[in-house]
BADOMI-352708 format. One record per residue (C-alpha): x, y, z; residue number from 1. Coordinates in nm, 4 decimals, always signed. Example, Ala and Ser with C-alpha at 12.3 -4.5 7.8 and 13.67 -1.06 7.14 Angstrom:
# residues 2
REC        c1        c2        c3    n
REC   +1.2300   -0.4500   +0.7800    1
REC   +1.3670   -0.1060   +0.7140    2
This chain:
# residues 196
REC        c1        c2        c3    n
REC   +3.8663   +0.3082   +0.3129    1
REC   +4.0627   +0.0242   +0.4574    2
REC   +3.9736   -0.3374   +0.5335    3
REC   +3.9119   -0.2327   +0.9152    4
REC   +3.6711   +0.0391   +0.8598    5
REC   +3.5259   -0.1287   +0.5474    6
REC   +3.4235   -0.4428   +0.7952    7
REC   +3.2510   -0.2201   +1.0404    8
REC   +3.0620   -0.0188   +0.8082    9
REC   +2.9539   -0.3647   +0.6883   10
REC   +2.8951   -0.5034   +1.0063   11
REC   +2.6875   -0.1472   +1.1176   12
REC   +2.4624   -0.1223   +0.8138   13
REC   +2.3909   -0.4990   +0.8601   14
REC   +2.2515   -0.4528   +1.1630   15
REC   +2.0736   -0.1418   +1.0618   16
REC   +1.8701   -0.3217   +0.8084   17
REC   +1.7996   -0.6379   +1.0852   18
REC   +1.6286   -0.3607   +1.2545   19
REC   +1.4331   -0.2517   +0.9938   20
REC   +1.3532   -0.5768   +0.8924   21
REC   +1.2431   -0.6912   +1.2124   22
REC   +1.0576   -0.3839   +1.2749   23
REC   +0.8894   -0.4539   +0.8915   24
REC   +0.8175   -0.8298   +1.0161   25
REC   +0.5740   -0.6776   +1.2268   26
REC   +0.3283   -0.4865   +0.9706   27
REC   +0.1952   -0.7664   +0.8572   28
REC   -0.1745   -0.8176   +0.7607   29
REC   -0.3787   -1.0752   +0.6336   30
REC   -0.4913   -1.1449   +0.1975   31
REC   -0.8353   -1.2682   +0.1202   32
REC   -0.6842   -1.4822   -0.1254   33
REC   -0.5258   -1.6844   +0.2116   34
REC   -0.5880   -1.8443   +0.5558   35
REC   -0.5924   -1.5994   +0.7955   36
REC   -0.2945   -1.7343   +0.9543   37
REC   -0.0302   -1.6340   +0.6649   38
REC   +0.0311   -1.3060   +0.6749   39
REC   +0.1939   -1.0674   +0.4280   40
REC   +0.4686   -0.8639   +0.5225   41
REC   +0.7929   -0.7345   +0.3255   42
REC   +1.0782   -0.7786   +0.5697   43
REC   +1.2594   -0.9265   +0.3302   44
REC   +1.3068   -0.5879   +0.1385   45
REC   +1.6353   -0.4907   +0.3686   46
REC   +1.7594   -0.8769   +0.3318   47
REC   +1.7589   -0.7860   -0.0492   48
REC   +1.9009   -0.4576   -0.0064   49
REC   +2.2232   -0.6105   +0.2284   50
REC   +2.2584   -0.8645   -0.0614   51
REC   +2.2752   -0.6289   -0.3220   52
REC   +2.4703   -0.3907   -0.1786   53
REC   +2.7062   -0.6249   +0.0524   54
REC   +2.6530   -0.9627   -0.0639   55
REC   +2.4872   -1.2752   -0.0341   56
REC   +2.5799   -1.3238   +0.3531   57
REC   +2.4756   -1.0112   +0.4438   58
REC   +2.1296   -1.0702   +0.3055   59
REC   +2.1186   -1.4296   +0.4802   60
REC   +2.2159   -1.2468   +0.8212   61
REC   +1.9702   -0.9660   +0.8274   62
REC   +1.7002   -1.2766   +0.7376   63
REC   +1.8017   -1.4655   +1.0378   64
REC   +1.8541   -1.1658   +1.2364   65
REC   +1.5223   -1.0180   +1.1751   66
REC   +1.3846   -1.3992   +1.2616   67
REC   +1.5651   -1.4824   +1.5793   68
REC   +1.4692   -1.0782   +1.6908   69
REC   +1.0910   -1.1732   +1.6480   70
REC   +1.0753   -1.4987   +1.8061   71
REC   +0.9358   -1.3286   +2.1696   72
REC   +0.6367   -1.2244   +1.9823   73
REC   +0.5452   -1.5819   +1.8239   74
REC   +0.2549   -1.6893   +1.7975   75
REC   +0.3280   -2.0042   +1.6343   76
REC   +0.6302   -2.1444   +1.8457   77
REC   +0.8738   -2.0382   +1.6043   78
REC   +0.7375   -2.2342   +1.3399   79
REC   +0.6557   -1.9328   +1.1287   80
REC   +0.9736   -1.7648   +1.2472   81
REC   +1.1759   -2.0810   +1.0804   82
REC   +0.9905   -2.0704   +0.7732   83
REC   +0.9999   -1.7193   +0.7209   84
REC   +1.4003   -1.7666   +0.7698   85
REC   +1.4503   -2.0427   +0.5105   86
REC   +1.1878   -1.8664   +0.2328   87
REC   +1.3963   -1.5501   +0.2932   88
REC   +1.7175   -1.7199   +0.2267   89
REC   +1.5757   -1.9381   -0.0684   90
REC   +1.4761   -1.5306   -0.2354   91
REC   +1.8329   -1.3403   -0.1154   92
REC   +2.0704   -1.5693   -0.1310   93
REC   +1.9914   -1.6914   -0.5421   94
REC   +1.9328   -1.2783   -0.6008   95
REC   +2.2894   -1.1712   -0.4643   96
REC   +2.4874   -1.4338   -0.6128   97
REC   +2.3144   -1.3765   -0.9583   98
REC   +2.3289   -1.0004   -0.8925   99
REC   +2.7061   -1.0438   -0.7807  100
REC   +2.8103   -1.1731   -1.1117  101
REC   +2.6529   -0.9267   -1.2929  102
REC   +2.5921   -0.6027   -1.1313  103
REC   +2.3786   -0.4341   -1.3661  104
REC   +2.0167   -0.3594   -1.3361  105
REC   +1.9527   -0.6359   -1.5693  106
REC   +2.1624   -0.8322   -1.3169  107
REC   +1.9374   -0.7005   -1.0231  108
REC   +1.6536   -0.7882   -1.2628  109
REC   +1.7533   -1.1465   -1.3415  110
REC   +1.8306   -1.2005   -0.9838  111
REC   +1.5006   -1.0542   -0.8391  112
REC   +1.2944   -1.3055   -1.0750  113
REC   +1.5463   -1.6275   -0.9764  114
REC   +1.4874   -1.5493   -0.6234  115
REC   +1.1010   -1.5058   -0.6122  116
REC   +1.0813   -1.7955   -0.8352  117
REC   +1.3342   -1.9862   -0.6371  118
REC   +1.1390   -1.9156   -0.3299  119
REC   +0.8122   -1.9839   -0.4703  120
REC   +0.9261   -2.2834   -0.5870  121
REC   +1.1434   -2.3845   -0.2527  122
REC   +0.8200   -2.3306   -0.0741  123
REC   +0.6449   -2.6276   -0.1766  124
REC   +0.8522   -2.8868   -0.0110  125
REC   +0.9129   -2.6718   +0.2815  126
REC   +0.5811   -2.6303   +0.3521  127
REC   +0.5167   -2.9952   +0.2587  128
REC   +0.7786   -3.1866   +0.4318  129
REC   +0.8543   -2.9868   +0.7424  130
REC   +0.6715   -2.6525   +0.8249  131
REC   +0.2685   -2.7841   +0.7834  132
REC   +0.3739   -3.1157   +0.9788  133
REC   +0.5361   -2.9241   +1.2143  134
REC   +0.1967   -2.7008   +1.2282  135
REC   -0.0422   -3.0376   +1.2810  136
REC   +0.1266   -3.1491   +1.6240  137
REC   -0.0629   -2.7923   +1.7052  138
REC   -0.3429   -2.7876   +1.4407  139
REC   -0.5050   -3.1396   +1.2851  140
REC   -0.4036   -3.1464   +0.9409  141
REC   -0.8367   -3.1546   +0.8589  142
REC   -0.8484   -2.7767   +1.0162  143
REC   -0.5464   -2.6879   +0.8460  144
REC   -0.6789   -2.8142   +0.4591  145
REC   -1.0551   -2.6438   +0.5886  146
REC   -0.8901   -2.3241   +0.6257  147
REC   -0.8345   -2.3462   +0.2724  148
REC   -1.1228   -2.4785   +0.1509  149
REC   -1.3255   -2.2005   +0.3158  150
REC   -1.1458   -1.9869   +0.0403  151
REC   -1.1695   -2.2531   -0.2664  152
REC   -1.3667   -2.5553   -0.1725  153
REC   -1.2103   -2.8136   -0.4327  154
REC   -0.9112   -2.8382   -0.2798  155
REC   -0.8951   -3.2157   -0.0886  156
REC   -0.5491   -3.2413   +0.0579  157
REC   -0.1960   -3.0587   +0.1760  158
REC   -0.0673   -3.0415   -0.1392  159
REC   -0.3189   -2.9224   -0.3569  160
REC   -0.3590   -2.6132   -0.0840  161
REC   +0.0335   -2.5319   -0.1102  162
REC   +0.0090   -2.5313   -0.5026  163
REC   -0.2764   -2.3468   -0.5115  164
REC   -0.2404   -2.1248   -0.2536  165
REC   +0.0716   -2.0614   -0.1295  166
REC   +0.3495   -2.1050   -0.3809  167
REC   +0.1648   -1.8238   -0.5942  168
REC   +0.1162   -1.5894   -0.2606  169
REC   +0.5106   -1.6647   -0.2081  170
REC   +0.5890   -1.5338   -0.5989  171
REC   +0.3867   -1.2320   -0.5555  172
REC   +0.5073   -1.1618   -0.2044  173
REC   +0.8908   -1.1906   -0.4163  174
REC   +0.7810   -0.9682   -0.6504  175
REC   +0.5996   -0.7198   -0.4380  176
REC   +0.9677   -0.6897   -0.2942  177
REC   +1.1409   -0.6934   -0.6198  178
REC   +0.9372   -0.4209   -0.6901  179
REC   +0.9875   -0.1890   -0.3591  180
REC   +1.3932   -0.3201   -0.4011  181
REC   +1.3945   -0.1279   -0.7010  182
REC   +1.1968   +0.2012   -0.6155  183
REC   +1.4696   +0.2148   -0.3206  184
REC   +1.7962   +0.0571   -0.3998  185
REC   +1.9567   +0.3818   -0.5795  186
REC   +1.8476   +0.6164   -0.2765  187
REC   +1.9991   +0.3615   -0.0029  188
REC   +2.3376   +0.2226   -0.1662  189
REC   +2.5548   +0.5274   -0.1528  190
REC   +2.4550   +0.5761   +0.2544  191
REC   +2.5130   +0.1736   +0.2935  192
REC   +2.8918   +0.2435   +0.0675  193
REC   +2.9332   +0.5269   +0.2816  194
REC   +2.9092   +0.7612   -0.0378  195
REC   +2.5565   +0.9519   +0.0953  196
């Protein structure tokens, strides 16, 4: 396969998984555990795939492509678009590069944990420092910290909610696509390499 062909195929399987990703973005549904305004969904699962099987950048592309392709349907002005684009990256991009050193399934193992806990982690100041101020110019910060106290009332302020609440939903949403990652990877690569 030369460089030519080897591009394209990259470039066409890239945008195959943006459209499955975008079309995943969509089944989303709501967790008891959280507000009803964070949803669950596993679009994320073809971003992992591209970085696996392409690299890093292709994983960050099909998370912004799956993003910018699912902006029309907003419903919070973008706001949830953006932070669903940064949390992606803050998962793929730490799993391919640890992944693209060693490409093992201990590698994809390792880089599956050091993304969900990367984005876990990441998603504490994000949500802190940009995305739930962002969210209080449309919703007061009191109704935003209510929403969680309706689930666990002890919670008094922004970032008791986020630790609480959301950086564990984040890890298990990581996990849950670890998890799917692995069921599928073996099945998808060779079509992806062109092998399949």
């Amino acid at each position: 396969m030369n460089k030519l062909t080897g591009n394209t195929r990259k470039l066409v399987m890239t945008a195959m998984l943006s459209a499955v990703a975008t079309v995943l973005m969509f089944v989303d549904f709501s967790v008891p555990f959280m507000p009803n305004y964070i949803k669950m969904d596993i679009s994320e699962l073809p971003a992992l795939i591209a970085s696996f099987s392409m690299g890093p950048a292709a994983g960050v592309a099909v998370c912004l492509i799956k993003n910018l392709a699912n902006l029309f349907r907003s419903q919070t002005g973008g706001i949830g678009e953006l932070c669903n684009f940064f949390l992606g990256i803050c998962f793929v991009l730490p799993a391919g590069l640890v992944y693209k050193m060693n490409k093992t399934k201990k590698g994809a193992l390792t880089g599956c944990l050091v993304g969900a806990v990367s984005m876990a982690a990441l998603s504490l100041p994000l949500n802190y420092f940009f995305i739930y101020p962002i969210y209080s110019k449309f919703m007061s910060m009191e109704a935003i910290i209510k929403s969680y106290q309706i689930i666990f009332p002890k919670v008094n302020s922004l970032f008791e909610c986020l630790l609480i609440f959301n950086v564990p939903f984040t890890f298990i949403k990581g996990l849950l696509v670890a998890i799917l990652t692995f069921a599928l990877y073996k099945k998808i690569a060779p079509v992806i390499h062109g092998k399949g």
